[in-house]
C-alpha positions in Angstrom: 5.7 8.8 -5.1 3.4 10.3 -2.1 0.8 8.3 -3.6 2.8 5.1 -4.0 3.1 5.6 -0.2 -0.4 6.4 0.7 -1.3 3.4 -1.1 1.1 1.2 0.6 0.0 2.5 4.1 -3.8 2.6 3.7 -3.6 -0.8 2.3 -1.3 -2.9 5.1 -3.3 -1.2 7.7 -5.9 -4.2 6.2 -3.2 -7.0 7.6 -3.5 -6.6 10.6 -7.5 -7.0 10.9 -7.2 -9.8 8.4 -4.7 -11.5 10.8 -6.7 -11.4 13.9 -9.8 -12.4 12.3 -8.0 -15.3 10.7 -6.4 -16.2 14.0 -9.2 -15.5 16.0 -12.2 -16.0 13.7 -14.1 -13.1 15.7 -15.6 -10.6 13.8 -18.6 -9.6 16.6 -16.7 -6.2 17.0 -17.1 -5.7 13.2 -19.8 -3.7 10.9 -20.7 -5.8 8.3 -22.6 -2.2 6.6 -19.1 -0.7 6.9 -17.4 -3.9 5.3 -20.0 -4.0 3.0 -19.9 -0.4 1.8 -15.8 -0.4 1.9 -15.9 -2.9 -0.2 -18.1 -1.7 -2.9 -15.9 1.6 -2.8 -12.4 -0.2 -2.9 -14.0 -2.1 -6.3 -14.9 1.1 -7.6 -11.8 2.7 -7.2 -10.1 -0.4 -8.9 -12.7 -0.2 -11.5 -11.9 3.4 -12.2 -7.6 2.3 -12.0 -8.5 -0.1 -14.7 -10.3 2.5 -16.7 -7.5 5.3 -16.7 -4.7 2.3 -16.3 -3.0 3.5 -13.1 -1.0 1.0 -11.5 -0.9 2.3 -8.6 -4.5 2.4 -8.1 -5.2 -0.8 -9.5 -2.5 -2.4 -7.1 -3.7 -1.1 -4.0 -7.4 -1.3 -4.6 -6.9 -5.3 -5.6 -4.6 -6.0 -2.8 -7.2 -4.3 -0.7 -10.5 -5.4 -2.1 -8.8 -9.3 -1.3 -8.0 -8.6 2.4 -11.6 -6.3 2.4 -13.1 -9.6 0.8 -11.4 -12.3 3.6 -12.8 -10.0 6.5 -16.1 -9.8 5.0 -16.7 -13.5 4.5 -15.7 -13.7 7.7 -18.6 -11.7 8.9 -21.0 -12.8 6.7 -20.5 -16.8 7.7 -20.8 -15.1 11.3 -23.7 -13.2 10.9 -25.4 -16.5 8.6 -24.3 -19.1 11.1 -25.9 -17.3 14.4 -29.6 -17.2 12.1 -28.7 -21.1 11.1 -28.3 -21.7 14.9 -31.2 -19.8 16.0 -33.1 -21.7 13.1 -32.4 -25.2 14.4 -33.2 -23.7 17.9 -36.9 -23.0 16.9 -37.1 -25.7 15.0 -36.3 -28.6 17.9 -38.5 -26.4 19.8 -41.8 -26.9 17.4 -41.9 -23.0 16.6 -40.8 -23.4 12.6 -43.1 -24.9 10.2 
């Protein structure tokens, strides 16, 4: 039960962020190593819930590798659009290729 709980909680507090940066699409306040690394633990953990077939851990750990995954791409298309701007930048400016 406890864990039921603790799985519940640490898992909506994801909604929240994922809101916002839906609404907002502004992720410049977020790590994209600490995404990235939450992420590979969350699938981890759901790969070990698979393993052992615990629901619990299996439920959270999907529900929260989704809502990791949305913020992430988020971030990433961020972080790969500012390069692709700064690409097309140098390039109109004759300092690419």
């Amino acid at each position: 039960m406890i864990g039921t709980v603790a799985a519940c909680l640490t898992t909506g507090a994801f909604i929240p962020q994922v809101v916002k940066t839906i609404r907002t699409k502004d992720t410049s306040g977020i790590s994209l190593g600490m995404y990235t690394m939450q992420l590979a633990g969350v699938v981890l953990w759901l790969c070990y819930g698979l393993s052992i077939h615990d629901g619990a851990l299996i439920m959270a750990n999907g529900v929260t590798s989704v809502l990791s995954s949305i913020i992430l791409g988020y971030k990433l298309k961020e972080v790969f659009g500012k390069q692709n701007n700064r690409n097309k930048k140098m390039k109109r400016s004759g300092s690419l290729g």
